[in-house]
C-alpha positions as CSV (number, residue, x, y, z in Angstrom):
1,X,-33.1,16.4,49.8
2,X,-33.1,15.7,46.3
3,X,-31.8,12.4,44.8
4,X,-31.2,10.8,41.4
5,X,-31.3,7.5,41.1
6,X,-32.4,7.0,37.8
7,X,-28.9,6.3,37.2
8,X,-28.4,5.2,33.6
9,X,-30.4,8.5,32.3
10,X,-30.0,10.7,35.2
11,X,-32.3,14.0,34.5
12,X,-32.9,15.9,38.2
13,X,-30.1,18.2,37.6
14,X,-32.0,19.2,33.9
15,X,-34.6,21.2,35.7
16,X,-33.3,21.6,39.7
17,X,-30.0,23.3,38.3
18,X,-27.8,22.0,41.4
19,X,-24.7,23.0,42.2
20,X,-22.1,20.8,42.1
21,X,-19.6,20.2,45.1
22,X,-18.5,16.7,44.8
23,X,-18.0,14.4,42.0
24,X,-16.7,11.3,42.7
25,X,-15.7,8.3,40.4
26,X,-16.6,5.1,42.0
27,X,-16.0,1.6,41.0
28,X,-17.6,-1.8,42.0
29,X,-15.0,-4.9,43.2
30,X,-14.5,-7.5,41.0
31,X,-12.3,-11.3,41.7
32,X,-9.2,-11.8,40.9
33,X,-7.5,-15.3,41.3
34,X,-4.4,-16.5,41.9
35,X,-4.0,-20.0,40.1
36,X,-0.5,-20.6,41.6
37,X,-2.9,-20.7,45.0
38,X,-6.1,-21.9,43.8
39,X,-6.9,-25.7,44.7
40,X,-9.9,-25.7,41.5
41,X,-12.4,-26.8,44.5
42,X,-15.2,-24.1,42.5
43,X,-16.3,-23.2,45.5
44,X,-16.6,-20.0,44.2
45,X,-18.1,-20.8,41.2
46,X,-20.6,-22.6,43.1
47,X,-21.8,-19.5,45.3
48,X,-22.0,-17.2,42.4
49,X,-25.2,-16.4,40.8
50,X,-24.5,-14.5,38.2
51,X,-21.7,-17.1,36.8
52,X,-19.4,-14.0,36.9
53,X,-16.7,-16.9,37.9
54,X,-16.2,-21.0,36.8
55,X,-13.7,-23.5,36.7
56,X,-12.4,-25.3,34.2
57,X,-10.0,-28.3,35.2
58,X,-7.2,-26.3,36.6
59,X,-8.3,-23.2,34.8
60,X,-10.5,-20.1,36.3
61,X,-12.4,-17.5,34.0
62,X,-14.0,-14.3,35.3
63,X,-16.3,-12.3,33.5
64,X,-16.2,-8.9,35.0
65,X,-19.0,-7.8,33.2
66,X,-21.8,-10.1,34.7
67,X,-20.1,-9.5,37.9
68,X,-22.5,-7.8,40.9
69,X,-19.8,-7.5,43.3
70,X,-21.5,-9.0,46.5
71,X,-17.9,-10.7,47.1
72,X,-19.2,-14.5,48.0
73,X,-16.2,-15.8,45.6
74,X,-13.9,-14.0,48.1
75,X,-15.3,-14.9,51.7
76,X,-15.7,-19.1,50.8
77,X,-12.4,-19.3,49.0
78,X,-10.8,-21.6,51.8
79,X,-7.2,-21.2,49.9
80,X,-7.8,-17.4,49.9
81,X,-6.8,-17.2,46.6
82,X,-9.6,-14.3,45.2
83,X,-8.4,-10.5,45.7
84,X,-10.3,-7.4,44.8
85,X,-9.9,-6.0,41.8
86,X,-11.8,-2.7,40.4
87,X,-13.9,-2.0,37.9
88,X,-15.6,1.5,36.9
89,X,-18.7,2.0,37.3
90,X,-19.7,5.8,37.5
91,X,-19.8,8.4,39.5
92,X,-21.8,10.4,42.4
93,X,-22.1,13.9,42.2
94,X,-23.3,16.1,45.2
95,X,-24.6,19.9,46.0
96,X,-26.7,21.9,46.6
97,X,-30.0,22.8,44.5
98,X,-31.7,25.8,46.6
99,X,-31.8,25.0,49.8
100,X,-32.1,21.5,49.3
101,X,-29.4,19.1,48.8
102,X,-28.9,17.4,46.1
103,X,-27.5,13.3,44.9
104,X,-27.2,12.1,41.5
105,X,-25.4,8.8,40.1
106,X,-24.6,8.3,36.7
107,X,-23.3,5.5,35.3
108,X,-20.4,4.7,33.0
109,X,-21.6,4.9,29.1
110,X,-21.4,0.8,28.3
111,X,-22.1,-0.3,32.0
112,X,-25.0,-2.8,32.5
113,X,-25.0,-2.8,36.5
114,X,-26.8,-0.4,37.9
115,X,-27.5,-1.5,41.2
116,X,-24.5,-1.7,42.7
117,X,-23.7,2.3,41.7
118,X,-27.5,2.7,43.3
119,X,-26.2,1.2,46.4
120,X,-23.5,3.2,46.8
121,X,-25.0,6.7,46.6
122,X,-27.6,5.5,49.0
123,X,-24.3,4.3,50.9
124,X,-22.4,7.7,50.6
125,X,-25.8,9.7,51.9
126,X,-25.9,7.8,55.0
127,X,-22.0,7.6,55.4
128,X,-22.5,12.0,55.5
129,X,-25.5,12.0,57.9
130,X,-23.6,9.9,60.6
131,X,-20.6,11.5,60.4
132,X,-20.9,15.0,58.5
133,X,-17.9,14.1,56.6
134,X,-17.6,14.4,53.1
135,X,-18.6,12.3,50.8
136,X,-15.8,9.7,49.3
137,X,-14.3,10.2,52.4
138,X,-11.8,6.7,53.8
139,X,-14.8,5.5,55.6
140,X,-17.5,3.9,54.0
141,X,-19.6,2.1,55.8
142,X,-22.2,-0.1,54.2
143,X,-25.4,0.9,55.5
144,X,-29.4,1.5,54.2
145,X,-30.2,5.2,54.6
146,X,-30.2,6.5,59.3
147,X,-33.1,7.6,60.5
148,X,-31.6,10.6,60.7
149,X,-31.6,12.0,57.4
150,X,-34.0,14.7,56.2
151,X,-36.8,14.2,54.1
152,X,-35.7,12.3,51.0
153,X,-37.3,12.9,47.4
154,X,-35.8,9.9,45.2
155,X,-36.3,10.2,41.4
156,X,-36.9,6.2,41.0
157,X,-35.9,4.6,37.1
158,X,-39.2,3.4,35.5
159,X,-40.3,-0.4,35.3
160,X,-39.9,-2.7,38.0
161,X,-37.0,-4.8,37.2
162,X,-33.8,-4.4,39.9
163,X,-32.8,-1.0,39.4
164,X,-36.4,0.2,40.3
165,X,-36.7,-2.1,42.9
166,X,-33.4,-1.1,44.2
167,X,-34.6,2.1,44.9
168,X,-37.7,2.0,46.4
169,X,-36.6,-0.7,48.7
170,X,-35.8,1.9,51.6
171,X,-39.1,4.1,50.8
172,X,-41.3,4.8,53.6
173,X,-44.3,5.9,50.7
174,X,-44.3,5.3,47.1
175,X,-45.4,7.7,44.1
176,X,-46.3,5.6,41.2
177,X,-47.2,7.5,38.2
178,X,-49.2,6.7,34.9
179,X,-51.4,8.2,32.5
180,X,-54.8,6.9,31.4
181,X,-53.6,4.5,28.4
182,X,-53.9,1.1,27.9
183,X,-49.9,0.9,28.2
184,X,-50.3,3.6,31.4
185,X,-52.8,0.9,32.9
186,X,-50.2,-2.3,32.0
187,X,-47.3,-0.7,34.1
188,X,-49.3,0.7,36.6
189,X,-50.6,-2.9,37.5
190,X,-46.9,-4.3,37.2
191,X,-45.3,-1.8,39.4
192,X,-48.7,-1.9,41.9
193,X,-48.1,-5.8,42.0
194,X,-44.5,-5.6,42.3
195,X,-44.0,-3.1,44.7
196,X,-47.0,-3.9,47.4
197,X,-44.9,-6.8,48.7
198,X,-42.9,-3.9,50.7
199,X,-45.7,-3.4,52.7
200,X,-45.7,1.0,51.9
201,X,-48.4,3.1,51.5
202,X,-48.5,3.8,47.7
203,X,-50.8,6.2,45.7
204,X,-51.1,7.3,42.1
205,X,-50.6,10.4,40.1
206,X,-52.5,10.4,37.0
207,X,-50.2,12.6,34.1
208,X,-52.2,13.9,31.2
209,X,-55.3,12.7,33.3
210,X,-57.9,14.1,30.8
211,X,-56.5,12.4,27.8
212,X,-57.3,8.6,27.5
213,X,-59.7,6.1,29.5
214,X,-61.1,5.7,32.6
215,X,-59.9,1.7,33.2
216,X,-57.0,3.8,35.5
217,X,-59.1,5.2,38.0
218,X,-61.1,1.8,37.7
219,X,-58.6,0.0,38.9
220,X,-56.9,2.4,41.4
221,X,-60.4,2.5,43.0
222,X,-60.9,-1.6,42.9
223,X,-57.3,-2.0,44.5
224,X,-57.7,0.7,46.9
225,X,-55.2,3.1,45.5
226,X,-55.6,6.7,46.5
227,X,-54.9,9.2,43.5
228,X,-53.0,12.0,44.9
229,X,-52.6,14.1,42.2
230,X,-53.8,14.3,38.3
231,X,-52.3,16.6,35.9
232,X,-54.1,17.8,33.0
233,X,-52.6,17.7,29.4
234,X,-51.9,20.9,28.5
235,X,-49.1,23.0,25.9
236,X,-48.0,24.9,28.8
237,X,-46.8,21.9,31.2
238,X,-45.2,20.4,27.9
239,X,-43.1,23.8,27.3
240,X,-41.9,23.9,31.3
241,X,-40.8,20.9,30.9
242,X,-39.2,20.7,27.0
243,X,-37.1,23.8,28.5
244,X,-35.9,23.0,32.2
245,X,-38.6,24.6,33.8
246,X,-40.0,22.8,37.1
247,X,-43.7,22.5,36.5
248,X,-44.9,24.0,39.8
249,X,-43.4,27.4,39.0
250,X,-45.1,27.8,35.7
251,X,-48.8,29.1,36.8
252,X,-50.0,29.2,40.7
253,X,-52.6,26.5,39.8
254,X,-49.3,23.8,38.9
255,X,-47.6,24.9,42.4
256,X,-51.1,24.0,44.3
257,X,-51.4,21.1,42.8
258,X,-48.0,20.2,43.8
259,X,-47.7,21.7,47.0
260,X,-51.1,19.3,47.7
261,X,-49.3,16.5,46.4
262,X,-46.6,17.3,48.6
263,X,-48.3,18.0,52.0
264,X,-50.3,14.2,50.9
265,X,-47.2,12.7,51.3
266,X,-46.0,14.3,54.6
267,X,-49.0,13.3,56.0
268,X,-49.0,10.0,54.9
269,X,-45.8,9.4,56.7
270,X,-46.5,11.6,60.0
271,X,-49.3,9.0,60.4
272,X,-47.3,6.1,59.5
273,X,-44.3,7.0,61.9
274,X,-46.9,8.0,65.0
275,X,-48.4,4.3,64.3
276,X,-45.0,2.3,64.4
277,X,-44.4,4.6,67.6
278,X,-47.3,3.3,69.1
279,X,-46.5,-0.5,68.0
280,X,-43.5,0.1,69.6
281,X,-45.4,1.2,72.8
């Protein structure tokens, strides 16, 4: 399974050519107060971090916007005075690419929260593997992804601020990928930093790998980070990819080097899931 959740810039579908069977417009809840019932205790301005909510003597502001729509307003309001209301935030689509299946979010033009539509897709995945209903059905349950699901490929946004921590969260291994640059070798180190407190096995792919310095590998072999994969810098990968084309299909070399990247990865997590197995034992 194939899934998108690069969600303000969504590019899968660009070179996987899915077919679409599902779009759904989805919307994130908001607070809305009723002042004739509000006592002005700011309860609810107290709980929120965001300051999506505050009182003002016997006047209460909301700004939508900044809104993440975790609903704490809602649940400590003792005067029950806070509904939901709705606000847009995107939209999941869903098919079939292959034989593979296929998730994508994309969010609103103008929207700044990406997380929350993040959530939901992971939300509307696990919703169809438990009950093989389909997607934007009544029930929605608000789960992580079941151990049930098929091997997941997640297309992660870049950087390491909440939307790519938002997706990586549920990873059992992580791909990070550089290139051999000074600026390749800052990120590398933020994401490495960032995302080791997860406790995952992680490993690098080195793009354009013969292009640049040798600090990358440097530090991937002082932190003990595995490179799984390099790929060279070459006209040909840059064409594939400037037309739609998925790498690994342009030359038989590109679909070995992938396909070993790809068993890497399987056998990292075979080993992983036979030693929780036996922790459990």
């Amino acid at each position: 399974m194939a899934v998108d959740l690069d969600v303000e810039e969504p590019n899968l579908h660009l070179f996987l050519h899915p077919v679409v069977e599902h779009t759904e417009e989805v919307a994130i809840d908001i607070p809305i107060v009723d002042e004739s019932t509000c006592d002005f205790c700011r309860k609810c301005a107290e709980i929120c971090q965001f300051k999506a909510i505050t009182v003002f003597g016997d006047i209460v502001l909301t700004y939508p916007e900044m809104c993440h729509g975790c609903g704490g307003c809602m649940a400590v309001c003792p005067q029950n005075a806070i509904s939901a209301g709705k606000r847009p935030l995107g939209e999941i689509l869903h098919g079939k690419a292959g034989k593979a299946g296929f998730w994508m979010g994309r969010l609103r033009v103008g929207e700044a929260m990406s997380p929350p539509l993040m959530r939901l897709v992971k939300q509307r995945i696990g919703q169809a593997a438990r009950s093989g209903s389909a997607p934007g059905s009544a029930e929605r349950p608000a789960v992580d992804l079941p151990d049930i699901l098929p091997d997941i490929l997640i297309d992660a946004p870049p950087g390491v601020s909440c939307p790519a921590m938002n997706a990586v969260m549920d990873a059992d291994v992580i791909v990070l990928v550089t290139e051999p640059t000074p600026f390749g070798l800052y990120d590398l180190k933020l994401a490495h930093e960032a995302f080791e407190r997860l406790h995952v096995p992680m490993g690098v792919v080195i793009n354009r790998s013969d292009i640049g310095t040798l600090d990358t590998r440097t530090y991937c072999r002082e932190r003990g980070l595995d490179i799984w994969a390099e790929i060279p810098f070459e006209r040909s990968i840059a064409e594939a990819y400037a037309t739609g084309k998925i790498v690994a299909e342009t030359e038989p070399r590109h679909f070995d080097r992938f396909r070993g990247l790809a068993q890497t990865l399987m056998d990292i997590d075979m080993r992983r899931n036979r030693q929780q197995e036996g922790n459990h034992a």
